[in-house]
C-alpha positions in Angstrom: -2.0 29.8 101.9 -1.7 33.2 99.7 1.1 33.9 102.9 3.0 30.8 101.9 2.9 31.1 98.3 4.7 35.2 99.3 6.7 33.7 101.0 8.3 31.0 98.4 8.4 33.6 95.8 10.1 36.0 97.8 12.5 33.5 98.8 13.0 32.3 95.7 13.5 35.9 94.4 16.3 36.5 97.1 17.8 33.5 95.6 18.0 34.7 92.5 19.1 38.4 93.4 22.2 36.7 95.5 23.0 34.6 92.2 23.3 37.1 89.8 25.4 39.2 92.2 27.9 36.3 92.2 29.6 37.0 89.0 29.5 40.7 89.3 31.7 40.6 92.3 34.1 37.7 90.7 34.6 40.3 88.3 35.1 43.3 90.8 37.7 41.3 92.4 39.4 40.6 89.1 39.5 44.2 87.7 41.1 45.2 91.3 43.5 42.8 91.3 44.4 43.6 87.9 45.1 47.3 89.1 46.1 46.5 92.6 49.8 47.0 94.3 49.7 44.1 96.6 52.3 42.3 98.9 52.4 38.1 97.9 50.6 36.9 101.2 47.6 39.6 100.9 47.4 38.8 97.3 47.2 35.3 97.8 44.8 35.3 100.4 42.4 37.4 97.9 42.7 35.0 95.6 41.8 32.1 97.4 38.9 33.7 98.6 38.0 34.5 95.3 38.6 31.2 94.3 36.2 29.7 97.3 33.9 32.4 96.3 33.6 31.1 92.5 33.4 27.6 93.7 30.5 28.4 96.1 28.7 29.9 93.5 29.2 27.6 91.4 27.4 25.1 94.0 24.4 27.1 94.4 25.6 28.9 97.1 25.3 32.1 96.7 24.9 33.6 100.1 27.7 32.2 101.0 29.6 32.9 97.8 28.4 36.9 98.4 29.9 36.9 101.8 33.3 35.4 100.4 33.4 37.7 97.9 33.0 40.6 99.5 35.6 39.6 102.3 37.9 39.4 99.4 37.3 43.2 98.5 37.2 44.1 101.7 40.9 43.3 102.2 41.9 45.9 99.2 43.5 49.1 100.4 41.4 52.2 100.3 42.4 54.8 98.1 41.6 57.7 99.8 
């Protein structure tokens, strides 16, 4: 029983890490779009993501919503 009720809570606990993780990568992929020299399509594409992204979170799903995200910063140049 004590196994189950770790188990729950640390489930739960993930839940709640993805969530809050949500808006602070909304906000990544605002700031670098802001700052960003982009062609239209790639652009676009990063903002539909981030689009899906807000709307996923938005329905409770954040794991989802994380991965979204993250694909959407992923397709930023590096500035190296």
């Amino acid at each position: 029983m004590r196994y189950l009720a770790a188990l729950l809570f640390g489930l739960f606990l993930a839940g709640t890490v993805a969530a809050s993780q949500c808006p602070a990568l909304v906000a990544q992929v605002d700031s670098k779009l802001e700052s960003a020299e982009l062609d239209g399509a790639t652009e676009s594409n990063i903002e539909a993501l981030r689009d899906q992204g807000q709307t996923l979170h938005e329905q409770g799903k954040h794991g989802e919503s994380v991965r979204v995200l993250k694909e959407a910063l992923s397709m930023f140049p590096d500035k190296s």
